[in-house]
N, C-alpha and C positions, 0 to 999 in steps of 0.2 A: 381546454373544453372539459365541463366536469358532466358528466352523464349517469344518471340514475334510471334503476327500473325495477322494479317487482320482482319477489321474491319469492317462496311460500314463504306459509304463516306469517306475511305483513314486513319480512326484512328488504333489507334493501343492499343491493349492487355498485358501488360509485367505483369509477374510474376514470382518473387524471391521465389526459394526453396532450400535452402543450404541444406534442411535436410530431405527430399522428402516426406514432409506430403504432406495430401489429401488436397489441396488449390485450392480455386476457381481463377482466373487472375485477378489483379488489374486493372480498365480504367487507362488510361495515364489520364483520368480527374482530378483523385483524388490524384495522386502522379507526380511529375515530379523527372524523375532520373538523375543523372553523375554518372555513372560507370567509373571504372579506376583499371584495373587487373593489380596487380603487382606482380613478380613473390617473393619467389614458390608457394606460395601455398594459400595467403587471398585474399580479396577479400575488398577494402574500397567504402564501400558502403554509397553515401550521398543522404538523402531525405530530398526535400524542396516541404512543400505542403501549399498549398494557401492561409489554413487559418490559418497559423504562423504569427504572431504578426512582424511587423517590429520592436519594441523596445523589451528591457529586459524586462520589467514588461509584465505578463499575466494577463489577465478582471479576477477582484475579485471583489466578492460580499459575505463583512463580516459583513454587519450589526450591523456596531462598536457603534452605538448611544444605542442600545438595550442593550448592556453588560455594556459601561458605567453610567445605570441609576442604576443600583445596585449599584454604588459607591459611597462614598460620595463629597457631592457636589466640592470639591473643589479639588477632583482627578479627578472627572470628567471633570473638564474645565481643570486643567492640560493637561491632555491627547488629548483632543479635539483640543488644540491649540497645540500638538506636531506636528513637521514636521514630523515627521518620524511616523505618526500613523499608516501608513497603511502597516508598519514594525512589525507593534506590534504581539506580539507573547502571553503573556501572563502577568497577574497584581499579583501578591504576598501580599498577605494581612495575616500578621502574630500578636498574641498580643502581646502590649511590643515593639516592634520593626517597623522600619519606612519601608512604603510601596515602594513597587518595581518595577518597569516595565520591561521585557523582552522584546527582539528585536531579530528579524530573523536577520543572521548575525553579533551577536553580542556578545560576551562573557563576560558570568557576565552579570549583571541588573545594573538599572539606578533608584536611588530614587526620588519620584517624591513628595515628600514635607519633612517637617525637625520635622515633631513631629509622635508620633507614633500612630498605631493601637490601639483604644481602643473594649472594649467590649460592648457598644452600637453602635460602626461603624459594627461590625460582625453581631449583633444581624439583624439590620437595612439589611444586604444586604441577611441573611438567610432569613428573611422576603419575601421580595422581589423575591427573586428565588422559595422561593416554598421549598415543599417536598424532603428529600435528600432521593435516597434508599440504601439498604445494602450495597453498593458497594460505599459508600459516594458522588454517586454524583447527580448532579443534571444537568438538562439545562433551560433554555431563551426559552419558546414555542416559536414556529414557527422562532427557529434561529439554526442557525448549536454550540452554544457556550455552552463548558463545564465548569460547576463548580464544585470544588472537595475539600470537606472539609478536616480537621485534625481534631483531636477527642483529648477531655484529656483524661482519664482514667473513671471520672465519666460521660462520654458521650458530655460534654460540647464543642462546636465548639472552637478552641483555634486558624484555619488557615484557610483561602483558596487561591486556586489556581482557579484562573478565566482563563480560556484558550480561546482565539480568535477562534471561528471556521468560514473557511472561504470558498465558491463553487469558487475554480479555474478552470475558461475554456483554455482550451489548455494544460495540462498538458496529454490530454489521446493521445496525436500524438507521445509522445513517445515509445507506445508501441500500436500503431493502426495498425500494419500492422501483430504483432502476435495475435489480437481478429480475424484475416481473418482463421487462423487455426485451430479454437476452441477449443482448447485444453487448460486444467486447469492451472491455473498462482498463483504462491505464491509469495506476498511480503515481503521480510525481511530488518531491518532496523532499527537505534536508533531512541529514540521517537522524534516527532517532526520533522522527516523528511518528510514526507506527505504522508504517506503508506493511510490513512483514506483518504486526500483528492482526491490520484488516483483511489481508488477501488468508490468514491461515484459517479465520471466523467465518468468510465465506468460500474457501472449502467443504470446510463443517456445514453448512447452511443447506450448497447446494447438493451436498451428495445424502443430505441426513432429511430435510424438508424437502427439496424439492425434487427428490431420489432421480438425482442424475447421473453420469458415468466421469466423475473427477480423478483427474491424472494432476500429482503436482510431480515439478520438474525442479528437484531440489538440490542446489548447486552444493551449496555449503551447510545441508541439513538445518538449516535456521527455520524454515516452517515446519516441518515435521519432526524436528530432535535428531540427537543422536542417535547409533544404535540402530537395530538391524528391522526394529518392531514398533513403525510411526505410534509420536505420542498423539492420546486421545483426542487432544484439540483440535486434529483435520478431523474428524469422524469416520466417516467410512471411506473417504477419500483415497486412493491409492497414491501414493508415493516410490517413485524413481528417482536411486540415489546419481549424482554425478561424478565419476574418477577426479575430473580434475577442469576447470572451471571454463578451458577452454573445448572441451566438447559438449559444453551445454546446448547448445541448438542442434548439433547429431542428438542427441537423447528426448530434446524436444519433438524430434521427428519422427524417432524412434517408437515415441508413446503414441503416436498418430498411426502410424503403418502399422503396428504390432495388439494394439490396444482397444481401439476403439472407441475414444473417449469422448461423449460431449462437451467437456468442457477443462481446459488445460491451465493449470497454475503454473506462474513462473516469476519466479524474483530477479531483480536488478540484471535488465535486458541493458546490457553495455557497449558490445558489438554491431558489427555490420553483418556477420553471419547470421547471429542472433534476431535481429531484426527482420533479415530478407526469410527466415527461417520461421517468426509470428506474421508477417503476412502468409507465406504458402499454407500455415495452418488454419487462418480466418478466410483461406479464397476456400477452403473445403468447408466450410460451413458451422465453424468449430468453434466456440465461443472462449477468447482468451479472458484471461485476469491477468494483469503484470503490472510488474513496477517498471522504473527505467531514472536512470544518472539525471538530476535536474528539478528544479524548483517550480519552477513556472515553463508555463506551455511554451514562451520567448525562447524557452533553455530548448526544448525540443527543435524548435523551427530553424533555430541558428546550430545546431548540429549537425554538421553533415552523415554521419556516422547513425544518426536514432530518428533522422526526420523522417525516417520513410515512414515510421510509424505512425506519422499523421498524414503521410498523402504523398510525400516527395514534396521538393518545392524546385523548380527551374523558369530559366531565363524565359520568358513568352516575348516575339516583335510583332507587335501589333500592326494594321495598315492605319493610314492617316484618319481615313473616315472614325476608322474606332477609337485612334488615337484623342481625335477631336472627342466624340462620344463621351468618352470617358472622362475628357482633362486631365490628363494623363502624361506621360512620356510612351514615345513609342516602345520602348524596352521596360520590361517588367518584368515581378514575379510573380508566378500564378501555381495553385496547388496543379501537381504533375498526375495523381491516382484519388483513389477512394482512402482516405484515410484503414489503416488495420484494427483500427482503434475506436470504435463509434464513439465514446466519452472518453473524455481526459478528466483527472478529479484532481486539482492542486492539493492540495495535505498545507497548507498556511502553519498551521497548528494544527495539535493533535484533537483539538476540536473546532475548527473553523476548515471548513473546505468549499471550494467552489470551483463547480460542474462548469465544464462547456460542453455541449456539442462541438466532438472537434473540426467538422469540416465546414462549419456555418462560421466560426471564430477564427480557424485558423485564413477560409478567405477576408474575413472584415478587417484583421491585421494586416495580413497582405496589400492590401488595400487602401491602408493609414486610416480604419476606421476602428471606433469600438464595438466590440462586440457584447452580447446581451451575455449573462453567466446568471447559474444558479447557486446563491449564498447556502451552503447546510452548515449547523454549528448546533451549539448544544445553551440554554439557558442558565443560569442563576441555580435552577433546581433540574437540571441535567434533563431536562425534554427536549426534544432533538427540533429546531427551529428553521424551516425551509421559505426562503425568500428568490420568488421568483424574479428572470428578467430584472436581474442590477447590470448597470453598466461597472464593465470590468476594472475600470478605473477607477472607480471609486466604492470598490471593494478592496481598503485596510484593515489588518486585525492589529 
């Protein structure tokens, strides 16, 4: 439904509600629409707002000089003079073997010298980094970049993985118009698609624009940095660091009883503590953002371990009548709760995503039916492209 109404001075109000949540009305300031109904029944919906970038590239700010000092010197000037560094995804340092570079966009790595990784080049760059904790990794204070060892057997560092971390601006206008909602959002996604870099932009968003009370819950300081004094990318957002990976959902709680927060960041929900631990958060009233292990919404509902996140799902024995009713078998699965999770948003690509409503999709699967999904992605010339009600199946990137 799109509704407009009167303003002063002649402006005007519109607000999209496909799905009749409680929404305040967006200014025509902050969005400009083309609507275009076509029949029967979707609705393509195009928003282009202001502060969209005319080119493909979005403002990053990765602090590449700061990861390349851990390296030795002569991958480090490699790198520095690549064109393409600001593609860089991540550096490969293995013993034995000649080092790597990763590229966003790029399949397979790229060697970036012709002799190999020795055991004083490792030693030299664990130096440098600091302290690893149980979870083998480390960061770059006051930089968004992760380093993540490999262990031999008698504990000796044998690998690492240096990963780029980077504050992308404009990534949260993909899904700026569902934070108008408030209602809890999960990211699902293979790694390295930017599930971390959207939930740290809306951080920033909610605690800086729409001056809320944000608590992130940061396991392996990958949204907030290393170091003792969150980098600028969350904004005003508070940040609680985690000892050790498996008391993440005690510290979740923690910021709930202690804090007072409206709205709770947390990355890579993996457990069944963790999970039973964002629903008690969402039955108080408390608006989550999280990721979680998995690609597509399939990946959630066939885990026993993260389904609770969308609802639970168990056995239901139906009576005959219903059985009949339905065409059905008497034994089924039917969602068990309320989903924790109001949206699920697949991550396809780090510019193709698509929204469900998760307890409207998660029963029409259930059910051996398809479910309707909202297509977001980005064009040709990086304006962010929203396509109403696709059937889920015939949403390919």
């Amino acid at each position: 439904m799109v509704v407009g109404k009167p303003l002063a001075a002649g402006r005007l109000s519109i607000s999209w509600n496909p799905w009749n949540l409680n929404v305040k009305p967006i200014p025509l300031a902050t969005f400009n629409f083309a609507l275009r109904l076509q029949p029967p029944t979707y609705l393509n919906f195009h928003v282009r707002a202001s502060c969209f970038p005319a080119s493909s590239p979005l403002p990053q700010n990765d602090d590449l000089q700061a990861l390349l000092q851990i390296l030795p010197s002569d991958l480090h000037d490699n790198l520095l003079n690549e064109p393409d560094r600001a593609q860089l995804l991540e550096v490969i340092l293995d013993l034995g073997r000649l080092p790597e570079a990763r590229y966003l966009g790029k399949e397979g790595g790229q060697y970036i010298r012709e002799s190999e990784v020795t055991v004083k080049e490792l030693e030299y760059a664990r130096q440098a980094v600091g302290e690893f904790g149980r979870d083998n990794r480390a960061g770059i204070e006051g930089t968004l970049h992760r380093i993540s060892a490999i262990r031999s057997r008698k504990g000796g560092i044998v690998g690492l993985t240096c990963r780029v971390g980077r504050a992308v601006s404009g990534q949260i206008n993909m899904v700026y118009d569902l934070l108008q909602y408030w209602k809890s959002i999960l990211f699902v996604g293979r790694p390295g698609v930017g599930k971390t870099t959207v939930i740290r932009e809306i951080a920033r968003v909610l605690s800086d624009e729409f001056h809320k009370r944000v608590v992130i819950v940061d396991t392996s300081n990958e949204i907030g940095g290393d170091g003792n004094i969150p980098h600028a990318a969350i904004g005003s957002a508070r940040r609680m660091q985690v000892p050790e990976p498996s008391m993440q959902h005690r510290v979740m709680l923690e910021a709930v009883e202690n804090h007072m927060p409206q709205v709770i960041i947390v990355d890579e929900i993996g457990t069944e503590a963790e999970a039973h631990a964002c629903r008690s958060i969402a039955e108080r009233g408390i608006m989550l953002i999280g990721t979680a292990h998995g690609q597509q919404l399939e990946n959630i509902m066939k885990n026993p371990t993260l389904s609770d996140l969308i609802g639970g799902i168990g056995a239901v024995t139906l009576g005959d009548a219903e059985a009949r009713a339905r065409n059905c078998q008497k034994t089924i699965l039917e969602r068990k709760a309320p989903p924790t999770f109001d949206f699920l948003i697949e991550m396809r690509d780090r510019y193709y995503w698509l929204t469900h409503q998760t307890d409207k999709s998660v029963d029409m699967l259930l059910r051996g039916k398809i479910p309707q999904v909202e297509v977001r992605k980005r064009d040709e010339k990086c304006k962010v492209v929203i396509e109403k009600s696709k059937p889920y199946d015939k949403c390919q990137f």
